[in-house]
C-alpha positions in Angstrom: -92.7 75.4 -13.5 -91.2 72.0 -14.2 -93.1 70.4 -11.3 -95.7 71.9 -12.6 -95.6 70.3 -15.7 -95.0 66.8 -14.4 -98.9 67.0 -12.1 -99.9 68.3 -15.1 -99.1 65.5 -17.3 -99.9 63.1 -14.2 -103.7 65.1 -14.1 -104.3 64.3 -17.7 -102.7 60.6 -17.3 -105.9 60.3 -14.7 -108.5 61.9 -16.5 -107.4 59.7 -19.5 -107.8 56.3 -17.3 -111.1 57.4 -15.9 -112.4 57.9 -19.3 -111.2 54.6 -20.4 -112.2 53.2 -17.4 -116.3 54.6 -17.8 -116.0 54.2 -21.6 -115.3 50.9 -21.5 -118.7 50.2 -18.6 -120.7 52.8 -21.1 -120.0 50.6 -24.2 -120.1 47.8 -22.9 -123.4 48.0 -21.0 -124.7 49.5 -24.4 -123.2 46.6 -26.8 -124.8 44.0 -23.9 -128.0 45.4 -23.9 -128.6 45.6 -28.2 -127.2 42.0 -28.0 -129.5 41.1 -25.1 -132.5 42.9 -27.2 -131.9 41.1 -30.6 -131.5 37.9 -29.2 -134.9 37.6 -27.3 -137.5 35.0 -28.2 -141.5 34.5 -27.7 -141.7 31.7 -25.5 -145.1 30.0 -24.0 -146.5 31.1 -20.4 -144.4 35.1 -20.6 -146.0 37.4 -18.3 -148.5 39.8 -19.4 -146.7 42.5 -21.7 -143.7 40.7 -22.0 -142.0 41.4 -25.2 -139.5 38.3 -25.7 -137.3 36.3 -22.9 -133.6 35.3 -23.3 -132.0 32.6 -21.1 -127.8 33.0 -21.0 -125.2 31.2 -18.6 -122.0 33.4 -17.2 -119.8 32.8 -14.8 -121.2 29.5 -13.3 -124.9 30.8 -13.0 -128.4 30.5 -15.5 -129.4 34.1 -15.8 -133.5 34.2 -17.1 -134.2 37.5 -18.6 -137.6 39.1 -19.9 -137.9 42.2 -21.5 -141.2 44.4 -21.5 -142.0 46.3 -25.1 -144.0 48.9 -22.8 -143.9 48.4 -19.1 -144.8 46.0 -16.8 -148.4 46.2 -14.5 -146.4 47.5 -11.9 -143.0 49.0 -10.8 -139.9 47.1 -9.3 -139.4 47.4 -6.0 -135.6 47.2 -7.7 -135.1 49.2 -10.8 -131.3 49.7 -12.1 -130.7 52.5 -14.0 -128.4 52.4 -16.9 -126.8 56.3 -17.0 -123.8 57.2 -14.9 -121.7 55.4 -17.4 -122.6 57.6 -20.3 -122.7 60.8 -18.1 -119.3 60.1 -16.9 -117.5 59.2 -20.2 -118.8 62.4 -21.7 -117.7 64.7 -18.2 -114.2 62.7 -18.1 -113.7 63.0 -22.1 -115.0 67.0 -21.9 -112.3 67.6 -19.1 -109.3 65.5 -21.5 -110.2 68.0 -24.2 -110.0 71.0 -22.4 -106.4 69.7 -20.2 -104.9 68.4 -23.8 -106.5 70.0 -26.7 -107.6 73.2 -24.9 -104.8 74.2 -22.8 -102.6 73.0 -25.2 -104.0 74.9 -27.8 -101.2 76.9 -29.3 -99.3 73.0 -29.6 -102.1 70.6 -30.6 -105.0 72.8 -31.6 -104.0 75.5 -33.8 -102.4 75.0 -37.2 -101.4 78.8 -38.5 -101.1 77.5 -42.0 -104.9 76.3 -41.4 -106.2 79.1 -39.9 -104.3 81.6 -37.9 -106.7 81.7 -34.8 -105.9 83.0 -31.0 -106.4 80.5 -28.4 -109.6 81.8 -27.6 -111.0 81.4 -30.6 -109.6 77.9 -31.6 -111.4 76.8 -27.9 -114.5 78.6 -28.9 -114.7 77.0 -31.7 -114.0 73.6 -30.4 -116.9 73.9 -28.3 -119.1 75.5 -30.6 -118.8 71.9 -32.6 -119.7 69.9 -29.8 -122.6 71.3 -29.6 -123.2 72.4 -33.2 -123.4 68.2 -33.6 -125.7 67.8 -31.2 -128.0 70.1 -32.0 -128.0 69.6 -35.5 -128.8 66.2 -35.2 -131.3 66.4 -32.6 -133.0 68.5 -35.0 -132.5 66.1 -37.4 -134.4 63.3 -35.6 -137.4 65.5 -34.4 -137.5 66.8 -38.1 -140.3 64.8 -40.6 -137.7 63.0 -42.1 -137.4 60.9 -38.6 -140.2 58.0 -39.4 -137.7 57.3 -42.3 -134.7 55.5 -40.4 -132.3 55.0 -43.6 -132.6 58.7 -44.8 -132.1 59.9 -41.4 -128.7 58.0 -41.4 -127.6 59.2 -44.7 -128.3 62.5 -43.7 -126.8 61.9 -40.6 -123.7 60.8 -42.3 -123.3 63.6 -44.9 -123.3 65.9 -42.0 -120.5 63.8 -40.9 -118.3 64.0 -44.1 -119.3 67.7 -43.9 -117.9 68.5 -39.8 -115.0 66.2 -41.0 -114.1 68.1 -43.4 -114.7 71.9 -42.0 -112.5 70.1 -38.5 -109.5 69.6 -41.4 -109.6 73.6 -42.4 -109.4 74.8 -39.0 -107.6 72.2 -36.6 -104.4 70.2 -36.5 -105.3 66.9 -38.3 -104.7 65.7 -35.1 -107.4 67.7 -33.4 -110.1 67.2 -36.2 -109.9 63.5 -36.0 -110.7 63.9 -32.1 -112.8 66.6 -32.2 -114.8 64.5 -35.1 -114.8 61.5 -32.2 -115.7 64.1 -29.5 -118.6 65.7 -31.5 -120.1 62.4 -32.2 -119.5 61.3 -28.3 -121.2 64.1 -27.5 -124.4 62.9 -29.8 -124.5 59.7 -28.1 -124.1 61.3 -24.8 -127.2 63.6 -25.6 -129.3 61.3 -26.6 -128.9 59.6 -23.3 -129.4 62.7 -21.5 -131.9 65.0 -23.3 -133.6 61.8 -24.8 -133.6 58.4 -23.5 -133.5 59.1 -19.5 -136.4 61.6 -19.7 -138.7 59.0 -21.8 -137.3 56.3 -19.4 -138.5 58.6 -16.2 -142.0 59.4 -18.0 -142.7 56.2 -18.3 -141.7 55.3 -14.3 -144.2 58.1 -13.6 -146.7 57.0 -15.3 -146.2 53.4 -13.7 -146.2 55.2 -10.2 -149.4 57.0 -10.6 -151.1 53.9 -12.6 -151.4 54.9 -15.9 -150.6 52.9 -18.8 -147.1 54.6 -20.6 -147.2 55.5 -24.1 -145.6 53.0 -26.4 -143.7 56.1 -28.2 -141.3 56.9 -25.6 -139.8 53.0 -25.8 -140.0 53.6 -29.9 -138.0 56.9 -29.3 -135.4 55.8 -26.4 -135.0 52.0 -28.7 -134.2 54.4 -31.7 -132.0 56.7 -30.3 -130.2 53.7 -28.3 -129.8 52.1 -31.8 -127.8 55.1 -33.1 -125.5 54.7 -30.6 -125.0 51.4 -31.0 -123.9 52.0 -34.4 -121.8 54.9 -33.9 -119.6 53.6 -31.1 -117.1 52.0 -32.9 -116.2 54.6 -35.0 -115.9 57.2 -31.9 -113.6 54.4 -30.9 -111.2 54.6 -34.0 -111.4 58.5 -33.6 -110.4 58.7 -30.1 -107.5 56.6 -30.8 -106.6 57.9 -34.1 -104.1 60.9 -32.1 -101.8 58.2 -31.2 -101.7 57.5 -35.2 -100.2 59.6 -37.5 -100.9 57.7 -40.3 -104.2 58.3 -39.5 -104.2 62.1 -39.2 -101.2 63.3 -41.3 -102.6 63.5 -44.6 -104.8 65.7 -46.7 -107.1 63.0 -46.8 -107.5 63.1 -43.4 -111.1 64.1 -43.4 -112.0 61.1 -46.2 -110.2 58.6 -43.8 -112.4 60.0 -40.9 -115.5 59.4 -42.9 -114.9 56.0 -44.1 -114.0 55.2 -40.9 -118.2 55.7 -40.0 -119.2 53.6 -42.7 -116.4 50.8 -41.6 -117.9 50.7 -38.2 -121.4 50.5 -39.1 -120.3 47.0 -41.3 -119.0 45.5 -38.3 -121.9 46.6 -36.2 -124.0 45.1 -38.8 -122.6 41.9 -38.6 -122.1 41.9 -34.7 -126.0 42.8 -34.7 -127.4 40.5 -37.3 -125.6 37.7 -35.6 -127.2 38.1 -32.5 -130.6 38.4 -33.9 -130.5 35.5 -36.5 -127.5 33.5 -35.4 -125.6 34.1 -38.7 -123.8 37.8 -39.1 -123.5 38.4 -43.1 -120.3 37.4 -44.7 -120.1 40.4 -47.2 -119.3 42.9 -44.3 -116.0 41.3 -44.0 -115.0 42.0 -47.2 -116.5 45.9 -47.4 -115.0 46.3 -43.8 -111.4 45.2 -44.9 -111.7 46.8 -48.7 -112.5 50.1 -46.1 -109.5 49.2 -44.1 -107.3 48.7 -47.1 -108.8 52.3 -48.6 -108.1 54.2 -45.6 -104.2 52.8 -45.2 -103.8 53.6 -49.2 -105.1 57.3 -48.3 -102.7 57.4 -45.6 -100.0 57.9 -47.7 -100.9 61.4 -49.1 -98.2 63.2 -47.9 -98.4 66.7 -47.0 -95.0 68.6 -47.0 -93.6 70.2 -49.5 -90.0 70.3 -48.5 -90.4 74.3 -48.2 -87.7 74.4 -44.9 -86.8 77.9 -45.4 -90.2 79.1 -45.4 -90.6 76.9 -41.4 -87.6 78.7 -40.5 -89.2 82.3 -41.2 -92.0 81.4 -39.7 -92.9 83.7 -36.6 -92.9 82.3 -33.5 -96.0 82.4 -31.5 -95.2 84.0 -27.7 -94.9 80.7 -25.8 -92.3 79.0 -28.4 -90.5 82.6 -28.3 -90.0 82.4 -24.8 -88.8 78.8 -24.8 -86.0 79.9 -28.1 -84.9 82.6 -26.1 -84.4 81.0 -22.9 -81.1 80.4 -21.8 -79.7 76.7 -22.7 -81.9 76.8 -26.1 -79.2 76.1 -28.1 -77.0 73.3 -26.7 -80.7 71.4 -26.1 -81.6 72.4 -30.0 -78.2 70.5 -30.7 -79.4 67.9 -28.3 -82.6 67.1 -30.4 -81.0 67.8 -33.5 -78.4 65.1 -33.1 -80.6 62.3 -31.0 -84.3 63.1 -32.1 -84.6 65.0 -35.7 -84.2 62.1 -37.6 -87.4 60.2 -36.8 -89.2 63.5 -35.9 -88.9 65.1 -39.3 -91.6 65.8 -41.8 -89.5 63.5 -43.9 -88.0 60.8 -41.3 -84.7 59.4 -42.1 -85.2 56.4 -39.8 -85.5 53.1 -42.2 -89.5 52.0 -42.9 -90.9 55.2 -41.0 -93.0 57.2 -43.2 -94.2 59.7 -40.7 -92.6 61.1 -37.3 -94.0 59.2 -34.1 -97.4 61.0 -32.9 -97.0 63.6 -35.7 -94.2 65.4 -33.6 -91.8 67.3 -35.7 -88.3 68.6 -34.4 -86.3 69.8 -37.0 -86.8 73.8 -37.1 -86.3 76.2 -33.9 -90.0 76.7 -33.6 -90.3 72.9 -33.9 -88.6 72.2 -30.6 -89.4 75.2 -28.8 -93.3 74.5 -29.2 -92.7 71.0 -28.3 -90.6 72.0 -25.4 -93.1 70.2 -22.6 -92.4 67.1 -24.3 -89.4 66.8 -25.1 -88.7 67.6 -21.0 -91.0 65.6 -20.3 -90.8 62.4 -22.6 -86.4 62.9 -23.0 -85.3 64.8 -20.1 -87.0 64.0 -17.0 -87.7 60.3 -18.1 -86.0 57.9 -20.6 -88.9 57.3 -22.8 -87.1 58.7 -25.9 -85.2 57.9 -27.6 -87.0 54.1 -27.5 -84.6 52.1 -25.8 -81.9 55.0 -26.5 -81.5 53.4 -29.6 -79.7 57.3 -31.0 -77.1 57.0 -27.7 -78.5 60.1 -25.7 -76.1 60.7 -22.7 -77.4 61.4 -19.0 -75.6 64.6 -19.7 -78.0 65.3 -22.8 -80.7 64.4 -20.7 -79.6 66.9 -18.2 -79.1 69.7 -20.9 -83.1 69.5 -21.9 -83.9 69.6 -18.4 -82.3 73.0 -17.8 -83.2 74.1 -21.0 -86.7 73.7 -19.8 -86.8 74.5 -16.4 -84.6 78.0 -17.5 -88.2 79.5 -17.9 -89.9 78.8 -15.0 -87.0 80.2 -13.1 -86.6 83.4 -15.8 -90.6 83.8 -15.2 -89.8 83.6 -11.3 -87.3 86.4 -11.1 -89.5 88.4 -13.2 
């Protein structure tokens, strides 16, 4: 069981880089590419159908660039296509949620005092709002409000303050913030998919069998490709929001998630404008840092009451009653208790923190027996905690949590 959980940790550790790793070729191949498209110019002698040109100089080279509003007379014998990056961040982010989020549930998922759900259920409906978002936008874009770009992103955004705040009633504020990012992810990964490859191919087919493509399927790829544009930046903030409980420990969790949208779309603005007129507008600074300032006021709405007694009653849910009762629980509850509980509190007593690193609480029974991976994991089989064992935890502590931990897996073996 123990070794079991190290791979498992290792697994998500990979999936995690390999998302980073195609996000970061996604995004930036999309960023390029808006940049590259604002920044083109008319220019004397273009070839027939050519849009604009834009000349640029990297890495010790002249680069000459010309961009076709349709399609040129004729195929390329070469023709890159721009999709594997967006597939791949959406299969790599899908398969974190499910190893975290999904098979995590009962720890990182479902919050009883929320809504009292079964595994099942929370991971049903996890799913069901990545692809609630995606449909209900899609619809939203085919619907006759789509030849009007600024109500389509108002109504696009509303629907956002809405899923953000429905994610807050069922989820862990840790888990609405990312499923938020994910559902939104999953938009932008759609409309690569359902939307702008398709047009793209139509258009290659019509090139193939000499016909002249349709201007509309450009209009609708350009459009859909401009939404993404927009609403990277806040998928960004989203997906790195878990690490932040400052971010996601708060009632106003779901305000802070929706100002985080309109934050991005200021710098995006800027970024945007800039490359199309060579000046970005100076009043985006100020509305993206009176945002900033907003959402680190919000922060500090706390959530706990102080109600310990009512924690302590709490039942346990069948993986953290297996943990309390396993052999060792104690002198490893007296472990944390004395090394861990005082930055891990719902109230930590460690000077200038105002809430417990990654939203981790280890104060009540329950508390450590449902964070029993990670405390193995994080205190006992390596030294990251305590940060530089800054509470004095012993090798012989260390040990303790260990066979605390690893008491189930053999319990579960003789069984």
């Amino acid at each position: 069981m123990y070794d079991y959980a190290v791979m498992w940790d290792w697994l998500a550790f990979g999936v995690r880089w390999l998302h980073v790793i195609t996000g970061i070729a996604w995004i930036g191949s999309s960023f390029y590419f808006i940049a590259l498209d604002l920044g083109l110019r008319q220019a004397p002698g273009m070839p027939k159908g050519a849009y604009g040109e834009e000349w640029e100089v990297h890495g010790g080279g002249f680069y000459h660039t010309t961009k076709y509003l349709v399609a040129p007379d004729r195929l390329p014998e070469h023709l890159t296509w721009h999709k594997w990056q967006a597939y791949w961040t959406w299969i790599s982010g899908a398969a974190l949620l499910a190893i975290v989020y999904w098979a995590g549930s009962e720890l990182y998922l479902i919050d009883p005092a929320r809504a009292d759900l079964a595994p099942w259920q929370a991971i049903a409906l996890s799913a069901a709002f990545l692809a609630g978002g995606w449909i209900g936008y899609d619809a939203l874009c085919r619907s006759p409000l789509k030849s009007n770009a600024t109500v389509v992103m108002l109504v696009l955004f509303a629907g956002i303050v809405a899923s953000s705040w429905l994610l807050n009633q069922v989820f862990t504020g840790r888990a609405a913030l990312l499923h938020l990012g994910a559902m939104t992810a999953t938009i932008m990964s759609g409309n690569v998919f359902f939307v702008i490859m398709p047009n793209q191919r139509i258009v290659v087919e019509d090139l193939k069998a000499g016909r002249t493509p349709d201007a509309k399927y450009g209009q609708i790829a350009k459009l859909r490709s401009t939404h993404n544009n927009y609403l990277t930046l806040p998928v960004l903030f989203l997906m790195l929001s878990n690490h932040y409980p400052l971010a996601f420990g708060t009632d106003a969790a779901w305000i802070i998630a929706a100002l985080v949208f309109l934050m991005g779309v200021s710098i995006r603005h800027y970024f945007n404008t800039l490359h199309a007129t060579g000046q970005g507008p100076a009043w985006t600074w100020l509305a993206t840092g009176l945002i900033f300032v907003a959402i680190a006021w919000l922060s500090t709405a706390r959530m706990f009451d102080g109600d310990y007694e009512t924690l302590d009653a709490a039942p346990l849910t069948p993986a953290e009653a297996r943990f309390a009762a396993a052999p060792g629980f104690e002198a490893a509850a007296n472990v944390v208790a004395g090394r861990c509980s005082m930055c891990h509190a719902r109230e930590p007593n460690w000077d200038g923190m105002l809430w417990a690193p990654k939203g981790v609480h280890l104060e009540v029974p329950a508390d450590i027996a449902r964070h029993a991976r990670e405390v193995y994991l994080q205190a006992g089989v390596s030294h990251a905690m305590p940060p530089a064992n800054l509470t004095g935890i012993t090798p012989e502590e260390r040990a303790t949590l260990r066979d605390w931990y690893r008491s189930v897996g053999t319990e579960m073996a003789a069984n």
